[in-house]
C-alpha positions as CSV (number, residue, x, y, z in Angstrom):
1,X,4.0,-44.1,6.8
2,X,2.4,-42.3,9.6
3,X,5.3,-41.4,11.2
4,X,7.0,-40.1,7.7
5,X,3.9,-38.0,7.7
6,X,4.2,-36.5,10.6
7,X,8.3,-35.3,10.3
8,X,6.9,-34.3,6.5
9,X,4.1,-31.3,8.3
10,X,7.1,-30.8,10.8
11,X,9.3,-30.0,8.3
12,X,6.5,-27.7,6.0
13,X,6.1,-25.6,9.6
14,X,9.4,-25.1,10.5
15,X,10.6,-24.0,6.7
16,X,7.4,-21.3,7.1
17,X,8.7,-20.4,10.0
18,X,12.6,-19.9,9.3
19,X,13.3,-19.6,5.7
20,X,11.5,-16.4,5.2
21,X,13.7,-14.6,7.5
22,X,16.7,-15.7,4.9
23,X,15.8,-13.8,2.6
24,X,15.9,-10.5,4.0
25,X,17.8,-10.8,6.8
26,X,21.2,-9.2,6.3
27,X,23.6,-9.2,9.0
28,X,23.1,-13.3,9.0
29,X,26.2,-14.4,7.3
30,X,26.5,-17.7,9.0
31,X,24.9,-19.6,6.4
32,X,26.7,-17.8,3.4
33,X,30.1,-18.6,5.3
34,X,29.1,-22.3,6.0
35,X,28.4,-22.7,1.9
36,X,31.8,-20.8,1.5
37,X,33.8,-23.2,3.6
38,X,31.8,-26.3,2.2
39,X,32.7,-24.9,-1.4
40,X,35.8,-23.7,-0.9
41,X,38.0,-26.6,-1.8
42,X,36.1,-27.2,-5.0
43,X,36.3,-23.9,-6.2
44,X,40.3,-23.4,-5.3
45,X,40.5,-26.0,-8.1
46,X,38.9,-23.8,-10.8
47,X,40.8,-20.7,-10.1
48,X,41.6,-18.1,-7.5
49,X,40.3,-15.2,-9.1
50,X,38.1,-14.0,-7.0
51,X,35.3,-13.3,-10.0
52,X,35.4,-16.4,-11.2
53,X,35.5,-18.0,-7.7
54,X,32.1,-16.0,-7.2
55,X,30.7,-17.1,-10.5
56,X,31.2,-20.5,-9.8
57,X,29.4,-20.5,-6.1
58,X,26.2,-19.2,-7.6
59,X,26.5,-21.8,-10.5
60,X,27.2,-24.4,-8.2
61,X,24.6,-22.9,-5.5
62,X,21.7,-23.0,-8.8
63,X,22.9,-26.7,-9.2
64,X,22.5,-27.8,-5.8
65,X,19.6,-25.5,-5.3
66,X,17.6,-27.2,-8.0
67,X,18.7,-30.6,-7.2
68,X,17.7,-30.2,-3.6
69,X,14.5,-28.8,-4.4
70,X,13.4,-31.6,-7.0
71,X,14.2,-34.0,-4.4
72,X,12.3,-32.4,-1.7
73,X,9.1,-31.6,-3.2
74,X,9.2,-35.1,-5.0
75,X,9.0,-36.5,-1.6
76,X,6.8,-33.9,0.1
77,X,4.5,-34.8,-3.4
78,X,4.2,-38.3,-2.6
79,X,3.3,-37.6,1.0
80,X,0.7,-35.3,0.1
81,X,-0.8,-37.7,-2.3
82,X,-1.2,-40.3,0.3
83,X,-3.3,-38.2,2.3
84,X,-7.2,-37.9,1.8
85,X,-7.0,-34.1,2.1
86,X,-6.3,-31.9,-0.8
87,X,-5.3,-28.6,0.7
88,X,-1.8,-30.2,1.8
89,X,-0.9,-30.8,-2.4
90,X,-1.8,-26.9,-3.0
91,X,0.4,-25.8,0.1
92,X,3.3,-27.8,-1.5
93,X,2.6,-26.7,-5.0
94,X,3.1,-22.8,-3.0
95,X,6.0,-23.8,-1.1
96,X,8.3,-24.4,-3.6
97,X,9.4,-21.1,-5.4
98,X,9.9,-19.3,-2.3
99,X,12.4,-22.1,-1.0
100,X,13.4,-22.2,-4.0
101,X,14.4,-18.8,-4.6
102,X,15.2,-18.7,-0.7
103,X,18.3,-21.7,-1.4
104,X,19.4,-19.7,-4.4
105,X,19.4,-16.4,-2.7
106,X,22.1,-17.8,0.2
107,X,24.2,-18.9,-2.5
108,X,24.3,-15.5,-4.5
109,X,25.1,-13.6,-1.0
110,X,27.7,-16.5,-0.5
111,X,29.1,-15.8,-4.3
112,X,29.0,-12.1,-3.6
113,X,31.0,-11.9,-0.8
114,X,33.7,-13.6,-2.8
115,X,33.9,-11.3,-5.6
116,X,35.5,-7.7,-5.2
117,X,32.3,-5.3,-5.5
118,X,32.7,-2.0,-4.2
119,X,30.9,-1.8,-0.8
120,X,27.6,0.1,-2.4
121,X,27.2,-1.8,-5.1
122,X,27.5,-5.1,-3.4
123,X,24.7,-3.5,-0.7
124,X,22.4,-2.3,-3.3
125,X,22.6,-6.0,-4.9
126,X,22.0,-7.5,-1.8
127,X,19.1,-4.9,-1.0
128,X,17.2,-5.9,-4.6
129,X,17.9,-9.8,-3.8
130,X,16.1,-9.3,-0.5
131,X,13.7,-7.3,-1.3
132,X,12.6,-9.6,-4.1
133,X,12.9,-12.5,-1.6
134,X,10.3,-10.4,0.6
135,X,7.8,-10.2,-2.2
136,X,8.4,-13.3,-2.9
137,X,7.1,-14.7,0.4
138,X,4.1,-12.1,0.7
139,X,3.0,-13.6,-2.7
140,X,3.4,-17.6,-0.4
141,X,1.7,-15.9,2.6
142,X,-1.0,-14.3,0.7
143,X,-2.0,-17.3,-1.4
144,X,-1.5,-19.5,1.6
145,X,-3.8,-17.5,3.9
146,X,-6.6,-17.4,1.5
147,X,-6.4,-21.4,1.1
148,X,-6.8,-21.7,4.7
149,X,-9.6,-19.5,5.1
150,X,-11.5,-21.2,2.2
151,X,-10.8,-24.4,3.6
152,X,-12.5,-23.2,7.1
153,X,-15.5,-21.4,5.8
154,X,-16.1,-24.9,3.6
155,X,-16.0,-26.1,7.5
156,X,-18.3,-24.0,8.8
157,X,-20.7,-26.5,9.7
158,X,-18.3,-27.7,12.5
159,X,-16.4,-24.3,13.5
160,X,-18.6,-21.2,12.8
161,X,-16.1,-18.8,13.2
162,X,-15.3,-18.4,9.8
163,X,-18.0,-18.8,7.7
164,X,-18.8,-18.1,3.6
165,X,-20.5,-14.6,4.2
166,X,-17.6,-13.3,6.2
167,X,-14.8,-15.0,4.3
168,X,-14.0,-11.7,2.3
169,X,-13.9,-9.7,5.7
170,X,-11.2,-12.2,7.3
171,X,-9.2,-12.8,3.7
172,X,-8.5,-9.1,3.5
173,X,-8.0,-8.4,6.8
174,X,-5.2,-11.6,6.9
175,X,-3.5,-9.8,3.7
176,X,-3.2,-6.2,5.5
177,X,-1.5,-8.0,8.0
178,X,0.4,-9.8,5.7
179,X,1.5,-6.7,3.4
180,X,2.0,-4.4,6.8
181,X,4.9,-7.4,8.0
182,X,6.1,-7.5,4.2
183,X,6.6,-4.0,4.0
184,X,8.2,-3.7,7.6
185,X,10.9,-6.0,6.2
186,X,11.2,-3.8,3.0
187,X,11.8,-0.7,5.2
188,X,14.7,-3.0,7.5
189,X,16.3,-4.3,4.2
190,X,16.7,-0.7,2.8
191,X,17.4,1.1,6.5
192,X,14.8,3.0,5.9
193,X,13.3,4.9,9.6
194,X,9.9,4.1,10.5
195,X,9.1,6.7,13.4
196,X,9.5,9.8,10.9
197,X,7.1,7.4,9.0
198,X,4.7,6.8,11.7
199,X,4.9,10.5,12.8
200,X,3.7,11.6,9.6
201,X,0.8,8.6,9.1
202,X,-0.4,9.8,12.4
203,X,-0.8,13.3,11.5
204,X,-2.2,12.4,7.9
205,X,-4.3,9.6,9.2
206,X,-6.3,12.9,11.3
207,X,-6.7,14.8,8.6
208,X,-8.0,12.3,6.2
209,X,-10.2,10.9,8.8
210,X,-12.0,14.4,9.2
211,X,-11.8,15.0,4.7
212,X,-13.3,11.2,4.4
213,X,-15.7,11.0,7.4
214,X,-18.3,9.6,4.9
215,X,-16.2,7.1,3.0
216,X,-14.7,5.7,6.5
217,X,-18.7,5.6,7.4
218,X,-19.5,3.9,4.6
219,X,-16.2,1.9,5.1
220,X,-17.1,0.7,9.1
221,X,-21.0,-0.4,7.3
222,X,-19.0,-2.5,5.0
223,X,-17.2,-4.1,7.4
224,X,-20.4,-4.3,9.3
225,X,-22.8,-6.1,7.0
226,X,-19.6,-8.3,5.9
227,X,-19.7,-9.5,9.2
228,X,-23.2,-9.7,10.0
229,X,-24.0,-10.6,6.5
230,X,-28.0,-9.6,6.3
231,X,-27.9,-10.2,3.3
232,X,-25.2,-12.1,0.3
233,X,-25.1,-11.8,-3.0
234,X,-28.1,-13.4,-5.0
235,X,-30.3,-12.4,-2.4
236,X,-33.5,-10.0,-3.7
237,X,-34.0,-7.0,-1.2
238,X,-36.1,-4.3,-0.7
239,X,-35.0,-0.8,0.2
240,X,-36.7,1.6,2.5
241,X,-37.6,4.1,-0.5
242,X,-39.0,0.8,-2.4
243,X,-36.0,-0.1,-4.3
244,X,-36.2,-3.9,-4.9
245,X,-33.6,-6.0,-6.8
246,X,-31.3,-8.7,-6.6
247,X,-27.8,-7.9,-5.2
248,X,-24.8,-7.9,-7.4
249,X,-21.8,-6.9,-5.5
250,X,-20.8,-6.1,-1.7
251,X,-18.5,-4.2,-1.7
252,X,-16.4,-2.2,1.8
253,X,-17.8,1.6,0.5
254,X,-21.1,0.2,-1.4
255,X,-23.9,-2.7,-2.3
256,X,-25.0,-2.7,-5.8
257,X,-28.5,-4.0,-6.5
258,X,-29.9,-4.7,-9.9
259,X,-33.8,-4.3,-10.4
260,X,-35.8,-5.7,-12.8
261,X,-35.9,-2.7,-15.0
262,X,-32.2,-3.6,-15.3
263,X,-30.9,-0.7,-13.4
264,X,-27.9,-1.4,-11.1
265,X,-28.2,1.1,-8.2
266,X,-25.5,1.5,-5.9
267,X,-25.7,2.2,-2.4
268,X,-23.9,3.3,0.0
269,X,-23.4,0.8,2.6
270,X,-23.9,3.7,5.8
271,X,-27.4,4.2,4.4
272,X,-27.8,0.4,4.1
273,X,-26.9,0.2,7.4
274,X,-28.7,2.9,9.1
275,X,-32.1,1.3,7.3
276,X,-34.6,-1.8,7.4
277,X,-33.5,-4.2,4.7
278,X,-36.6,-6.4,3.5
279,X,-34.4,-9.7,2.2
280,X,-37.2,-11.8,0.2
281,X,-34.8,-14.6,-0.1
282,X,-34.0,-14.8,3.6
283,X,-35.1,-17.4,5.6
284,X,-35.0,-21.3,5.9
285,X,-35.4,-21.4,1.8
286,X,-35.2,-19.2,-1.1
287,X,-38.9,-19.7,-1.5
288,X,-41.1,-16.7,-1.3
289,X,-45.0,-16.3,-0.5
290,X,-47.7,-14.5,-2.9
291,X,-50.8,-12.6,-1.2
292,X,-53.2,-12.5,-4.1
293,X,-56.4,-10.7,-2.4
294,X,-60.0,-10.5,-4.2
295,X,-63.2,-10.1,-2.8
296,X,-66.6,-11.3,-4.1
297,X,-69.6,-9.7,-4.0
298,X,-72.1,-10.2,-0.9
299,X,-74.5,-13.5,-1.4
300,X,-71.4,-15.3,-3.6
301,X,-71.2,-19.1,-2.4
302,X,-68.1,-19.4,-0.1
303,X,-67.0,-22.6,-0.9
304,X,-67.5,-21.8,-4.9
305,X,-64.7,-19.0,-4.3
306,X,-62.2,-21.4,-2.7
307,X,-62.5,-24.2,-4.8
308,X,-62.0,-21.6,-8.1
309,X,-58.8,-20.0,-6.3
310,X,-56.8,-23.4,-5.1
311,X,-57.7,-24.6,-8.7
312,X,-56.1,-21.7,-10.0
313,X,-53.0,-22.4,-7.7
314,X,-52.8,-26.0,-8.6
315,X,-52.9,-25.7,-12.3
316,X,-50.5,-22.6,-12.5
317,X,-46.7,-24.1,-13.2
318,X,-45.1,-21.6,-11.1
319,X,-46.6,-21.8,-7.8
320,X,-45.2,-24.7,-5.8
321,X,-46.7,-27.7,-4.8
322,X,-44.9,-28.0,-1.8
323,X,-45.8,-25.9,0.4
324,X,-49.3,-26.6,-1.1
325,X,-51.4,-22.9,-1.8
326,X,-54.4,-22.4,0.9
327,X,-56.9,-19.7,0.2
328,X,-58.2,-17.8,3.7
329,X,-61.7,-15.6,4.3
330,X,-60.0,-12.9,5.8
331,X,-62.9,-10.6,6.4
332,X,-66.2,-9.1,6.1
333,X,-65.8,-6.3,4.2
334,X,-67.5,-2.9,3.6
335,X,-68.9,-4.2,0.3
336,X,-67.2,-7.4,-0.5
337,X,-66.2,-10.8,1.1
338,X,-62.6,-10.5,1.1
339,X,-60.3,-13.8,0.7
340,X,-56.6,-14.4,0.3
341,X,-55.0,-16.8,-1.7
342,X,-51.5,-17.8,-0.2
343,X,-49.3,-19.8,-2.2
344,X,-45.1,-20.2,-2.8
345,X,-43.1,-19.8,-6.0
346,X,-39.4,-20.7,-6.0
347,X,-37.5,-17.7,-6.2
348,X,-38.4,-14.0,-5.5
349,X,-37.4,-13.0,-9.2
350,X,-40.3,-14.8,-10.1
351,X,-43.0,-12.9,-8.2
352,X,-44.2,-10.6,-10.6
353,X,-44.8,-12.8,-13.2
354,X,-46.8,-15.2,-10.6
355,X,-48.9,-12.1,-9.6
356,X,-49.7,-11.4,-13.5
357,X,-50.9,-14.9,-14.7
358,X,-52.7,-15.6,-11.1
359,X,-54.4,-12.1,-11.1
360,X,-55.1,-12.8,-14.9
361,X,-56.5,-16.4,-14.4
362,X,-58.6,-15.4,-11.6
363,X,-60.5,-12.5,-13.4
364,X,-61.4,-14.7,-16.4
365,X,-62.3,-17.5,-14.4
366,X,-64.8,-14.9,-12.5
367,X,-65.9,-13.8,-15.3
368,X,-66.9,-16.8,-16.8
369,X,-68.8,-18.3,-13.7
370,X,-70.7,-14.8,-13.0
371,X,-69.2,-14.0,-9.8
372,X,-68.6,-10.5,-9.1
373,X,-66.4,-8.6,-8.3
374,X,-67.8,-5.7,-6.3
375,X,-65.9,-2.1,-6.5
376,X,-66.0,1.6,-4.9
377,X,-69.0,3.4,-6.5
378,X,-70.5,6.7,-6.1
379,X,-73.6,7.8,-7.0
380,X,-74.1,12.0,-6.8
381,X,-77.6,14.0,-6.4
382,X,-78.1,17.3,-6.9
383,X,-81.0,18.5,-5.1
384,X,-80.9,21.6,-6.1
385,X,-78.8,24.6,-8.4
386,X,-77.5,27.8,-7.2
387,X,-80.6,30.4,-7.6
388,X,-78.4,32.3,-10.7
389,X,-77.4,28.4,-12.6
390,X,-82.0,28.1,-11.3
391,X,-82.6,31.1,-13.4
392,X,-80.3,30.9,-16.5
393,X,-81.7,27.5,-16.8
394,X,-85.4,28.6,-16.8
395,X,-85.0,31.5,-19.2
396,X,-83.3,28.4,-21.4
397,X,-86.3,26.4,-21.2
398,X,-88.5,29.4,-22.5
């Protein structure tokens, strides 16, 4: 069964490697003239017209074509099946309309050449058949190179050089390449000259290069932060102006973010990449870490303090318990005792709502055990008025 495996994956690489050119390659007429000879005592029987002798190679052609195809893909089925792997039964589930349409193409060039077109309309026939055979194939190539690329970025843990964050770069840059050979086959099917062609995307590409400088900018950053991926989508960030929200979409020419005013904002990705991204969901986890700092009036029992603010922590359902909340005495201050209470809830969407009921709980619970809160004051003394205020302000008093 090994073995039967192994001539099964030969046989998938070599079709991907010489069927496509079948379908568009025209001045290969061995095949069609092999089918012809193989045919040609059968189809002496029906008639000699040379119509009907054409009509009946594609019929027979469709016949054989579909036969052969069943046949093959039953087999290549059960193979697949055997195999623990899953990406082999979606490769054979692609494979077969493009050999499909690949066996039944040969056999319409073969049924063509029989009948008694007139030179330009059997070319122009030809031309769509091939052409169609072309997109055909970038549809395979397209579908196929995506499969792989998901398959290796669900790998990354043992080759990182594709991973999930820079899956979309790779994908597209495997379907220019694919759509840039497709249409370089469309241009040889139809005779068309590429160096006018490339003459004239030079010059263009200059010009649009100097009229686009900023979109290409912004293009490059996509490609970029793609790559280095400092951030994904999901991720909360902070701007340098202050923006925060969670991000929505990377695009190659912007990132939208969402805030929690439910605004989307969309930036362009040269200014995201010129600028210190803040990602709050970065790190080891998603978790992020709350600051909540108080102080306490001078002469206010230390440990009092503490035991009030890790209670708080500990009772409050959105503050995990692991890591556990710590509260710090961070400084003598001016006019208070300043501490810290440090503590973790699970996702950085959640932060202002942590702030509001810690904050909230912590200025009741103050309140109710009489510890103050001490705050800027200023007291003002006039020692004395302006000697015109001094006088209006006597002759008032008399």
């Amino acid at each position: 069964m090994t073995l039967l495996r192994c001539y099964t994956y030969i046989a998938i690489v070599s079709t991907l490697f010489f069927l496509p050119k079948y379908s568009f390659a025209e001045s290969d007429k061995i095949v069609e003239r092999e089918i012809i000879s193989l045919l040609d005592p059968l189809i002496t029987i029906f008639s000699t017209n040379p119509w009907v002798r054409g009509i009946t190679v594609i019929l027979i052609t469709f016949t054989v074509a579909s036969f052969f195809t069943w046949i093959l893909f039953k087999l290549l089925r059960r193979v697949s099946k055997a195999t623990k792997l899953d990406i082999d039964d979606h490769i054979v589930l692609l494979l077969r309309p493009p050999i499909y349409f690949t066996l039944l193409a040969t056999g319409i060039y073969a049924g063509l050449d029989l009948m008694p077109l007139p030179e330009k309309v059997g070319l122009l026939i030809g031309r769509i058949i091939r052409t169609i055979g072309v997109l055909i194939w970038i549809y395979f190539f397209t579908r196929l190179a995506t499969l792989l690329l998901k398959r290796l970025a669900d790998l990354s843990h043992k080759y990182a050089f594709i991973q999930r964050r820079t899956l979309t770069l790779f994908d597209n840059a495997a379907k220019i390449v694919i759509f840039g050979i497709g249409l370089y086959a469309v241009f040889v099917i139809w005779k068309i000259d590429m160096t006018a062609w490339l003459a004239s995307a030079g010059i263009a590409g200059i010009a649009i290069g100097f009229a686009a400088k900023d979109t290409l900018s912004n293009l490059f950053s996509g490609v970029f932060i793609l790559a280095d991926a400092p951030y994904k989508v999901g991720d909360y960030i902070v701007l340098d102006r202050g923006d925060r929200g969670m991000v929505t979409n990377i695009g190659l020419r912007s990132t939208r973010i969402l805030t929690r005013d439910d605004i989307e904002i969309t930036v362009p990705n040269s200014i995201i990449g010129n600028s210190t991204i803040v990602n709050q969901s970065g790190g080891r986890h998603k978790k992020m870490r709350l600051r909540v700092k108080v102080g306490v009036a001078y002469g206010t029992d230390v440990d009092t303090v503490r035991n009030i603010l890790m209670d708080i922590a500990q009772n409050e359902s959105l503050v995990c318990v692991n890591p556990e909340p710590r509260v710090r005495f961070r400084v003598f201050g001016a006019s208070s005792l300043d501490f810290e209470l440090l503590c973790w809830i699970n996702d950085p969407e959640l932060r202002g709502q942590a702030m509001d009921k810690l904050n909230d709980a912590i200025y009741k619970k103050f309140e109710e055990d009489k510890i103050e809160i001490p705050y800027a004051k200023q007291d003002l003394y006039i020692k004395g008025l302006p000697g015109k205020l001094n006088v209006q302000g006597t002759m008032s008093d008399q």
